[in-house]
C-alpha positions as CSV (number, residue, x, y, z in Angstrom):
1,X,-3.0,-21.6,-8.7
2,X,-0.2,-21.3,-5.9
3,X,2.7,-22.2,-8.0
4,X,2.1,-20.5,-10.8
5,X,1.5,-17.0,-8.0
6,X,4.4,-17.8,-6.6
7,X,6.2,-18.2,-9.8
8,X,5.0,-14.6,-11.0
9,X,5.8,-13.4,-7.6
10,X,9.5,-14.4,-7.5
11,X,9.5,-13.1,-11.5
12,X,8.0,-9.4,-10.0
13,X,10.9,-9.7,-6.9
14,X,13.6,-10.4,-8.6
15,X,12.4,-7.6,-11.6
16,X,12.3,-4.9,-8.8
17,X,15.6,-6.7,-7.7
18,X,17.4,-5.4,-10.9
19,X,15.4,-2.4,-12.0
20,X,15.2,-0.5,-8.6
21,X,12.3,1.2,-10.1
22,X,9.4,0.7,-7.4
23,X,10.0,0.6,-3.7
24,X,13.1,3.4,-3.9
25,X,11.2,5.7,-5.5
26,X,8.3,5.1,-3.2
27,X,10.6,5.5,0.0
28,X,12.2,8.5,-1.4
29,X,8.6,10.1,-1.5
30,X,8.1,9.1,2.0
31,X,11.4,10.8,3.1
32,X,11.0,13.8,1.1
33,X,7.4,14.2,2.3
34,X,8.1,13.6,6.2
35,X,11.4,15.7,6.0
36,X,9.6,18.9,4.4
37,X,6.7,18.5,7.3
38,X,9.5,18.7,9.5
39,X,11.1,21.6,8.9
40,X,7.3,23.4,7.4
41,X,5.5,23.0,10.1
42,X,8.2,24.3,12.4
43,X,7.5,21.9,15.3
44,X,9.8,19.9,17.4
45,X,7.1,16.9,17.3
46,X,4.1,15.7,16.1
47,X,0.9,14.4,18.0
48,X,-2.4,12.8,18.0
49,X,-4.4,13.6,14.8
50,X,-2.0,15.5,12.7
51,X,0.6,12.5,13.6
52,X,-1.4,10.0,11.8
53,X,-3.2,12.1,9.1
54,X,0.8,12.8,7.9
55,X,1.7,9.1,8.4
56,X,-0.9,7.3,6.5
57,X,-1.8,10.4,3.9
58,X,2.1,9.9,2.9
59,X,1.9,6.3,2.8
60,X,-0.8,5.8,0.6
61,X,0.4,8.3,-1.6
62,X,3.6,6.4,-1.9
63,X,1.2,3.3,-2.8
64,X,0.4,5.4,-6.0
65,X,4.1,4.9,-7.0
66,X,3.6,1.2,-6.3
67,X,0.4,0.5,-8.3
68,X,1.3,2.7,-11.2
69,X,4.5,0.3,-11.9
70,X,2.5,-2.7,-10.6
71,X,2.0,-4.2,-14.1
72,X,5.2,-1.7,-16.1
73,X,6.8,-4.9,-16.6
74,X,4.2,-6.7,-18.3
75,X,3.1,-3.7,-20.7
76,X,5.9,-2.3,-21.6
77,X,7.5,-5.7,-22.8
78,X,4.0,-7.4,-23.8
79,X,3.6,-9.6,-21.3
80,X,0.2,-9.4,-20.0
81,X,-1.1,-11.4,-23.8
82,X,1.5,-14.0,-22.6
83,X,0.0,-14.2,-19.6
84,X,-3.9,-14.2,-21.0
85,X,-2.7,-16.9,-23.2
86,X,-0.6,-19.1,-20.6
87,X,-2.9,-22.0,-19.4
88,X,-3.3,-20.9,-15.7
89,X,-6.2,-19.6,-13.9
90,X,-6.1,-16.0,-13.7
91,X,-7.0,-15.5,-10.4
92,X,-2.8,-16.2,-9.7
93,X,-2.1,-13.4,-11.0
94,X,-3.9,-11.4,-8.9
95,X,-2.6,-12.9,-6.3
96,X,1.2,-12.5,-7.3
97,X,0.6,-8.5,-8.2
98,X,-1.3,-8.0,-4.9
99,X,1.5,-10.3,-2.8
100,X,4.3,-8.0,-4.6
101,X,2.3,-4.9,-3.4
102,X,2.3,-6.0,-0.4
103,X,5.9,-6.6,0.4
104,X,6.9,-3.5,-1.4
105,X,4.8,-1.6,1.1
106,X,6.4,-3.5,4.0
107,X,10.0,-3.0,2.8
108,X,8.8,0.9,2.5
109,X,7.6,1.1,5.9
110,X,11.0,-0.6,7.2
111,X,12.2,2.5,6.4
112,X,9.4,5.2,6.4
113,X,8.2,4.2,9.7
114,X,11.3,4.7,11.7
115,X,12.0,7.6,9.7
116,X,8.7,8.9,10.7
117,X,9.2,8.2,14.4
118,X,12.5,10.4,14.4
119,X,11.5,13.3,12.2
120,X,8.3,14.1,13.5
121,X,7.7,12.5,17.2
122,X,10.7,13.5,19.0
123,X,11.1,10.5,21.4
124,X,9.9,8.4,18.6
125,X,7.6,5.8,18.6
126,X,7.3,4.2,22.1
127,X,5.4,2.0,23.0
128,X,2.8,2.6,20.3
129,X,4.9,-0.1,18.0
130,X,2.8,-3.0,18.9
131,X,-0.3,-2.3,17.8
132,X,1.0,0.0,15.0
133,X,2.3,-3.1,13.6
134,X,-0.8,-5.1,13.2
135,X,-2.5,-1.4,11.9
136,X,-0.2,-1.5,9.5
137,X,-0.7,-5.3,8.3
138,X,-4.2,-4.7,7.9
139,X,-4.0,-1.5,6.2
140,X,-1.2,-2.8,3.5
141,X,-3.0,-5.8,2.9
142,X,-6.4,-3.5,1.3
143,X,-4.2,-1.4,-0.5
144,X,-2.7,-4.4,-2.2
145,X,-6.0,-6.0,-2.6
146,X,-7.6,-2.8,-4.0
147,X,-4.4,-1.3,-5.7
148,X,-3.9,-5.0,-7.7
149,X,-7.5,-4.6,-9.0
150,X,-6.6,-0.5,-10.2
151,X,-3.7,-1.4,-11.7
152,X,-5.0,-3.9,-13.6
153,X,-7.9,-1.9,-14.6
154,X,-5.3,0.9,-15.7
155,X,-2.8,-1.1,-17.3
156,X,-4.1,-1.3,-21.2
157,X,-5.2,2.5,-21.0
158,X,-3.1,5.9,-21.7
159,X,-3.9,7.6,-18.8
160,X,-3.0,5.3,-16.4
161,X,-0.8,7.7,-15.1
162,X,-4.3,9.6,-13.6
163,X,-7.0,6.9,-14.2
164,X,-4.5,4.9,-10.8
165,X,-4.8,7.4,-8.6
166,X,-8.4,9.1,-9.7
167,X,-9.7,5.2,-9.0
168,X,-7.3,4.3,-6.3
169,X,-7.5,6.8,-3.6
170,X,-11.9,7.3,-3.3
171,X,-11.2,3.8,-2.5
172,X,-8.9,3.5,0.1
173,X,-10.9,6.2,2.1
174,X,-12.1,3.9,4.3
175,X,-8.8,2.4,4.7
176,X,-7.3,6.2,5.6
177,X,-10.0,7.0,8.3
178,X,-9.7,3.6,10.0
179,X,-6.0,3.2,10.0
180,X,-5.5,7.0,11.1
181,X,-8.3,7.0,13.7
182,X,-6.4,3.5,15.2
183,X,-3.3,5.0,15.2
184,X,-4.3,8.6,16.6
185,X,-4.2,7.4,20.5
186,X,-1.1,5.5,20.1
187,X,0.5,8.7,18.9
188,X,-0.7,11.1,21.5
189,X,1.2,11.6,25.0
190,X,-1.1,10.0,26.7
191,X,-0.9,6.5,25.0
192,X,-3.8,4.1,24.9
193,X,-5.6,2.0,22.4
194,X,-8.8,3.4,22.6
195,X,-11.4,1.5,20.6
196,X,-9.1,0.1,18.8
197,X,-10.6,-3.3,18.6
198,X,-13.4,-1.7,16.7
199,X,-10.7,0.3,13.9
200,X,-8.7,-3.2,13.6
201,X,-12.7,-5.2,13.3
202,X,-13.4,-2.3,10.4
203,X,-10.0,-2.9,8.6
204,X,-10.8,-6.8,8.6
205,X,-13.7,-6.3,7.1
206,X,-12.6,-3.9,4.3
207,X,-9.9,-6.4,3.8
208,X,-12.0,-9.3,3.5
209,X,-14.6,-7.4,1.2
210,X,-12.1,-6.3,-1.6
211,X,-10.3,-9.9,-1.7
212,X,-13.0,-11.4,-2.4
213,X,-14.6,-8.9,-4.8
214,X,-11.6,-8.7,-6.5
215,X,-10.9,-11.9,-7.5
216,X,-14.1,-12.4,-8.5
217,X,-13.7,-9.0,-11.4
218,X,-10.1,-10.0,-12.1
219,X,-11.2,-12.4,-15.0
220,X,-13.9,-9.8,-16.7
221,X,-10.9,-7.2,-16.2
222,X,-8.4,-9.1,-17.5
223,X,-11.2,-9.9,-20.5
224,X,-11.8,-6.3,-21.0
């Protein structure tokens, strides 16, 4: 099951590779989006609450780019009965979609975060980087988990276009309140990780809980 992930990942890298289609378009959104709540909101810097709630609303809004093209590829060219048909267990290829997810979040993020940090919290992000990090592992991994499973539930239909996001973003609620309620104190001028070990705990759990639920519906998706 590794190898043949692996081998579907490295196909999905070095499509995005050529194509550009994915993770530019989803860091243009970012840019455009934190650039316009610079100058509309009017305000030399962002704190606290309305820090986060922008960061993580425009982030997983940008994921909507992401799972929409998630399986373009393999639709557009017929690829997905080649890979029904190909004698591997299917569960790789969950894998391989949510891994690609995954880094094309991180690659976003190279470049939203910082972004972020200059446009909208004058001194930038500070010491808040540390933990941000690991907020932002935890929260990329569910929206790969959950965002592999949409887009594979969306791929044969004709309204993917608004079945992704209609199914993608009740889901990711959870993920939106617990990753902008960890990052609100690191944001505020008074830094400290307040309960953050209880946000991070939450995250885990979500994480853990749409793995495995995931892989176990991937087949009867797939068979749908």
């Amino acid at each position: 099951m590794i190898a043949a992930a692996r081998t579907i990942l490295r196909k999905d890298l070095r499509l995005e590779l050529r194509t550009k289609e994915s993770v530019p378009a989803m860091t243009l959104f970012t840019l455009t989006v934190y650039v316009l709540f610079h100058f509309g909101l009017d305000r030399d810097s962002l704190d606290g609450e309305l820090a986060a709630g922008v960061l993580w609303v425009t982030l997983l809004l940008a994921a909507v780019i992401g799972v929409s093209r998630l399986f373009a590829a393999e639709r557009e060219q017929g690829g997905i009965d080649g890979l029904l048909l190909a004698p591997v267990d299917r569960t790789s290829l969950f894998v391989a979609k949510a891994a690609a997810l995954f880094l094309f979040l991180v690659a976003v993020e190279v470049v939203a975060v910082p972004a972020f940090g200059l446009l909208l919290l004058g001194p930038g992000l500070g010491g808040a980087l540390p933990e941000l990090l690991t907020i932002l592992a935890l929260g990329d991994v569910g929206i790969a988990a959950v965002g592999a499973l949409v887009a594979a539930l969306a791929a044969e239909t004709r309204a993917r276009e608004l079945i992704v996001p209609l199914l993608l973003l009740p889901l990711l609620v959870p993920v939106l309140i617990a990753c902008a309620q960890a990052t609100e104190p690191l944001l505020r001028q008074d830094q400290g990780p307040e309960d953050l070990g209880r946000w991070l705990a939450l995250l885990t759990l979500y994480d853990v809980v749409f793995v495995l639920l995931s892989v176990a519906v991937f087949d009867y998706l797939l068979e749908d």
